[in-house]
C-alpha positions in Angstrom: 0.0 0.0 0.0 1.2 3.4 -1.2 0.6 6.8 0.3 -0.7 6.8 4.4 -1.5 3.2 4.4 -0.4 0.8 6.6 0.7 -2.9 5.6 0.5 -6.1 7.3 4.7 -5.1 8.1 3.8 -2.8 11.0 5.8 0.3 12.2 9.5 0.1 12.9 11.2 0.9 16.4 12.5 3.8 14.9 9.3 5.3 13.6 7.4 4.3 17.0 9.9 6.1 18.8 9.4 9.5 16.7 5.5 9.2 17.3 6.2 8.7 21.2 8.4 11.8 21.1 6.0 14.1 19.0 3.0 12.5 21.7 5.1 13.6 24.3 6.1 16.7 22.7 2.4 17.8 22.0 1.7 17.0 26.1 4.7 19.1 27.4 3.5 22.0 25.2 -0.1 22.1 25.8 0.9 22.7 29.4 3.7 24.8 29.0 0.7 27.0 27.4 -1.9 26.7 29.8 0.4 27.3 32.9 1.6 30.7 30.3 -2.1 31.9 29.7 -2.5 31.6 34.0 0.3 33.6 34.7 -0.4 36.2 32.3 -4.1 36.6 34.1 -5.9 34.8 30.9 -8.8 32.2 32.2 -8.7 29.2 30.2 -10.7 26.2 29.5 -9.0 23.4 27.7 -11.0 20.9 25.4 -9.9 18.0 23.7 -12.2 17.2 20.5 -12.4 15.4 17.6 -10.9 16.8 14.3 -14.7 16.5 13.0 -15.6 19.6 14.7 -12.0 21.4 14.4 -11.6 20.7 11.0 -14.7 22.9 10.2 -13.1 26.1 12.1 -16.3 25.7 14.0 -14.8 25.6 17.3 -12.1 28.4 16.7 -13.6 31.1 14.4 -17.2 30.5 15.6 -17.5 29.0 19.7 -14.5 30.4 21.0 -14.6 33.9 20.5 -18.7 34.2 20.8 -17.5 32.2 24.5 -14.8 35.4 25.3 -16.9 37.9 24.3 -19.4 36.6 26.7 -17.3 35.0 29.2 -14.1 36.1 29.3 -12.8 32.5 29.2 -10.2 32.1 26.2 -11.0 28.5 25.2 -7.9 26.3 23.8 -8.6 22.9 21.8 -6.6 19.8 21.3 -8.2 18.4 18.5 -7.1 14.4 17.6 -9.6 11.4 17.1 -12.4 10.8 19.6 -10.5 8.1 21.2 -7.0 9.7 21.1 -9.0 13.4 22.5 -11.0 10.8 25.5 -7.4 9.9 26.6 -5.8 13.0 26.6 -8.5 14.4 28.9 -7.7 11.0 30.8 -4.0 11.8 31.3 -5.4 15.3 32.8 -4.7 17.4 29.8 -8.3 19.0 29.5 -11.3 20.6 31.8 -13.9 18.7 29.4 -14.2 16.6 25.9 -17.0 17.2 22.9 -16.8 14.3 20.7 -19.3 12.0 19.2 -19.0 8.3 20.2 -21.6 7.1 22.5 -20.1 4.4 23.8 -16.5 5.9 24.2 -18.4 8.3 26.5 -19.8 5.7 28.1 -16.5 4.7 29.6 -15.0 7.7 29.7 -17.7 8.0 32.4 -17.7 4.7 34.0 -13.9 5.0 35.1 -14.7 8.1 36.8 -13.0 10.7 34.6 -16.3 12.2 33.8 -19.5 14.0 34.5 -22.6 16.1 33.3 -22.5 14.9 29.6 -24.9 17.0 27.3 -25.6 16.6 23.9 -25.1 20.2 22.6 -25.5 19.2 18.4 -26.0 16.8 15.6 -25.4 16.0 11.7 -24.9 13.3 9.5 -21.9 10.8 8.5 -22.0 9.8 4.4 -20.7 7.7 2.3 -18.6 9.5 -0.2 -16.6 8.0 -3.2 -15.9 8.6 -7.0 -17.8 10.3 -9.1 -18.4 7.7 -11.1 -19.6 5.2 -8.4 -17.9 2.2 -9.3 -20.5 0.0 -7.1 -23.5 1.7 -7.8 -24.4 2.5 -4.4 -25.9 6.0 -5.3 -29.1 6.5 -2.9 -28.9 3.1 -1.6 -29.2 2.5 2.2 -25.7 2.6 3.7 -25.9 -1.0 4.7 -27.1 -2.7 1.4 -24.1 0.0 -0.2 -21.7 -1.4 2.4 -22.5 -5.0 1.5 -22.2 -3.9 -2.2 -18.9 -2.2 -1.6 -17.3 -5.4 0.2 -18.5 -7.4 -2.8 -17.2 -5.1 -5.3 -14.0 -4.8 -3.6 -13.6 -8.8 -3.0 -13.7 -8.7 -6.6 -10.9 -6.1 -6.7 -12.8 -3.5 -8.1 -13.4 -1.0 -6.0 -11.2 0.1 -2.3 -12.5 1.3 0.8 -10.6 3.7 2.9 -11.2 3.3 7.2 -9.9 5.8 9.5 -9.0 3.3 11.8 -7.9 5.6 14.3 -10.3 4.6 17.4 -12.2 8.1 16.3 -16.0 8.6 16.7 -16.0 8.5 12.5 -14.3 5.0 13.1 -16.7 3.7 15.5 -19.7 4.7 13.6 -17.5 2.8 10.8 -17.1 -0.3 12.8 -20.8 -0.1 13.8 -22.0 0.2 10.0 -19.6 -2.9 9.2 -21.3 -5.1 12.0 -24.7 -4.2 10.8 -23.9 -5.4 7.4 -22.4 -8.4 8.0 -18.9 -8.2 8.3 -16.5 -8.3 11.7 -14.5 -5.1 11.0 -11.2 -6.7 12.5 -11.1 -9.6 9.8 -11.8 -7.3 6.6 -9.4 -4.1 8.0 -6.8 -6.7 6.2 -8.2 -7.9 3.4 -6.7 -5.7 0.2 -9.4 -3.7 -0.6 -9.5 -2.6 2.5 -7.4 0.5 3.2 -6.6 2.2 6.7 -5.1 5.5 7.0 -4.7 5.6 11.0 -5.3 9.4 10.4 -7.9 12.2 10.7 -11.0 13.1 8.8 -9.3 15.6 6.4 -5.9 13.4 5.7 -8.4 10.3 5.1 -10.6 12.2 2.4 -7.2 13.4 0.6 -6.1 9.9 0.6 -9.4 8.7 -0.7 -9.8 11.0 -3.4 -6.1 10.4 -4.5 -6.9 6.6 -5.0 -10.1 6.6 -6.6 -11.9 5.3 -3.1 -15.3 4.9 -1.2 -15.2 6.3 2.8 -17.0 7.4 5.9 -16.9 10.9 6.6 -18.7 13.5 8.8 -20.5 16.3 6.8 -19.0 18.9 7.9 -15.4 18.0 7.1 -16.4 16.4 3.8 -18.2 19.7 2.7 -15.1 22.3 3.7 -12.7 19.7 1.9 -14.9 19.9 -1.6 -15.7 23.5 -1.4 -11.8 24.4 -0.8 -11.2 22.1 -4.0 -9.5 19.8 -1.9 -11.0 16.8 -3.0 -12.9 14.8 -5.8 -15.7 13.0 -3.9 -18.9 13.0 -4.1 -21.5 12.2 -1.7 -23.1 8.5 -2.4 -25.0 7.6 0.3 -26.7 10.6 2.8 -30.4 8.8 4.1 -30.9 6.5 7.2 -30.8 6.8 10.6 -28.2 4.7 11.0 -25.9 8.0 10.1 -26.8 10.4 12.2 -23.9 11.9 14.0 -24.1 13.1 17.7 -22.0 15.6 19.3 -21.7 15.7 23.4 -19.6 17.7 25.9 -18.5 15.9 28.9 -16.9 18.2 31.7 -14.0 16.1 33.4 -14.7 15.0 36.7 -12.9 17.4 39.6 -13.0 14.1 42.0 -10.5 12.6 39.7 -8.4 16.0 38.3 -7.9 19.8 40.0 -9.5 21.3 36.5 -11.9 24.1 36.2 -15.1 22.3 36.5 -17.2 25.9 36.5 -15.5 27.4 33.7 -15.9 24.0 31.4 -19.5 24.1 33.3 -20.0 27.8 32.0 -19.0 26.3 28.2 -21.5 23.1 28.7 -24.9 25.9 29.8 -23.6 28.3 26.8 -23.3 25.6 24.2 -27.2 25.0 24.8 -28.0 28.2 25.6 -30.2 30.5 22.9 -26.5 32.4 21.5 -24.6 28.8 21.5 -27.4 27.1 19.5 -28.0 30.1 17.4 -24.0 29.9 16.6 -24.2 26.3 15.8 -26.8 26.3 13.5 -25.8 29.2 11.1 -22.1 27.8 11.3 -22.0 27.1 7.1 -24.7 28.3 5.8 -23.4 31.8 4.1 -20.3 29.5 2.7 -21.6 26.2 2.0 -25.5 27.0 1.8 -26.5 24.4 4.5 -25.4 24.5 8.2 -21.9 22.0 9.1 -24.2 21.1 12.3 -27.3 21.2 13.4 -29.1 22.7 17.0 -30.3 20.4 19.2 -31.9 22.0 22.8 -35.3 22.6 20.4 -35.6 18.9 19.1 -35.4 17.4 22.1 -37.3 19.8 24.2 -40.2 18.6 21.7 -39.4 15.3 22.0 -41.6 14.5 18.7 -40.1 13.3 15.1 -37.6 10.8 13.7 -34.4 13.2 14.7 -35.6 12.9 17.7 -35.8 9.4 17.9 -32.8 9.2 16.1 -30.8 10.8 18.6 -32.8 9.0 21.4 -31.6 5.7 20.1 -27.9 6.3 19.0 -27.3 9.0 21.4 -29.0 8.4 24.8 -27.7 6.3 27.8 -29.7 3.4 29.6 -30.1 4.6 33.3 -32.8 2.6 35.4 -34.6 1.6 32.5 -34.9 4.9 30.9 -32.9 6.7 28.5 -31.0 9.9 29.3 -28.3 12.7 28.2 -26.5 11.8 31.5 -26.9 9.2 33.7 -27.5 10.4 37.6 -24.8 8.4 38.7 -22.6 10.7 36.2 -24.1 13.9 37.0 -22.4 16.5 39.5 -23.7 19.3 41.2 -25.5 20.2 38.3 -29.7 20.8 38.1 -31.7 17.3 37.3 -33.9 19.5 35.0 -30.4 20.3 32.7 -30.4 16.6 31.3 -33.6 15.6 28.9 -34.9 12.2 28.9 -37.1 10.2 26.6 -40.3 10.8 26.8 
């Protein structure tokens, strides 16, 4: 495999060794710059997040300086996949997480790193691909065009690009797969079957560069095409099974000294009337449809298939009812702040 691919080979000592340096590198400097920003008087709130949001500029020309100008808070992002941003915040490099993998935040919670999760927006994955659609999955369901991409590319004429990066995008992914059929740790190495071990934007480039079918988020896949980036069209955009659901978790002060008010502060503005507002208009003057979608209104409603949607994919089982945030999780926050199925 050519290009960001990985073979059966593995990685030598050599290049492990650089990665653990630049890991460690990253670590050292996100503190150095927090502990600069305290001295120099400067509140700030830390998140770690998935590329899927930072990608967009979403969280750094849109949240974060609507947050100051309200606030005063100066909010800083580490932005890596869902499951390399949940770990960060585990090592005590964040005050909260907003990523989109349900069951990642699940245990991010049940180890006692965190509390008061809210689900503050939502959009959709797709399947994107060639324009020519070498499988002919155009409209179809994305199971039946998952099935039909496996079969197509056991017959070596068509390739699949995965993240395969422990991201939310990657879990949806491996999600998907099961629901077709397939167990995603026995095709990952079949030869038809590409995996980048890289973020949403590096993944579409690669895909686009080979001709390739892949999972993406809307919102990345959108600001890729419209900055020419990419030649991939959008194949497969219908079913519930691809809605995408974004939550903030605020790390738990039992387990780390962080600033549990001000990433509190960020969690009530997110929902509040100016954070939704900011959220929904967030691509509509550039792309003519919003990257992400408001969520406080659908769910105060509770009525229609988003809200089901987001019910089923993106509540939590707590005493036989579903929920934003378990009580168990919850801390000194109001019971009436977390929405429940009807």
């Amino acid at each position: 495999m050519d290009g960001l691919a990985r073979d059966s080979r593995g990685i030598s000592s050599a290049t492990l060794l650089l990665v653990v340096i630049i890991v460690l590198m990253g670590i050292v400097g996100v503190v150095w710059y927090y502990q600069a920003q305290i001295q120099a008087g400067q509140r700030v709130v830390t998140i770690s997040t998935t590329t899927s949001l930072y990608d967009t500029g979403l969280l750094e020309t849109a949240i974060a300086p609507a947050f100051k100008e309200r606030t005063g808070i100066e909010l800083h992002f580490i932005p890596k996949g869902t499951g390399a941003a949940i770990q960060d915040a585990k090592n005590g490099a964040a005050d909260a997480i907003l990523v989109h993998a349900r069951s990642k935040e699940l245990k991010f919670m049940e180890e006692g790193y965190g509390v008061n999760r809210k689900i503050v927006a939502y959009n959709f994955f797709v399947i994107v691909g060639p324009q020519d659609d070498p499988a002919g999955i155009q409209g179809m369901d994305p199971i039946g065009a998952l099935q039909r991409i496996a079969e197509y590319g056991q017959q070596g004429k068509v390739i699949w690009v995965s993240r395969d990066d422990g991201s939310g995008t990657n879990t949806k992914e491996i999600n998907l797969w099961k629901a077709a059929g397939f167990n995603y740790e026995d095709i990952k190495n079949e030869p038809w079957f590409r995996n980048t071990g890289a973020g949403m934007g590096q993944t579409l480039n690669y895909a686009s560069n080979q001709r390739a079918y892949t999972l993406s988020d809307t919102g990345t896949y959108l600001k890729f095409k419209k900055d020419g980036l990419i030649d991939l069209v959008t194949v497969v955009d219908k079913g519930e099974e691809l809605i995408n659901i974004y939550a903030i978790i605020i790390v738990n002060p039992e387990k780390y000294n962080k600033d549990f008010e001000g990433a509190m502060e960020l969690e009530k503005w997110l929902v509040s009337e100016e954070g939704q507002k900011i959220i929904g208009d967030y691509g509509k003057d550039t792309y003519g449809v919003p990257l992400y979608f408001p969520v406080v209104k659908v769910l105060e409603q509770k009525d229609g298939d988003i809200y089901n949607w987001i019910v089923k994919y993106g509540f939590i089982e707590d005493n036989g009812k579903l929920t934003e945030s378990p009580q168990k999780f919850r801390y000194k926050a109001d019971i009436s702040f977390f929405e429940e199925e009807k």
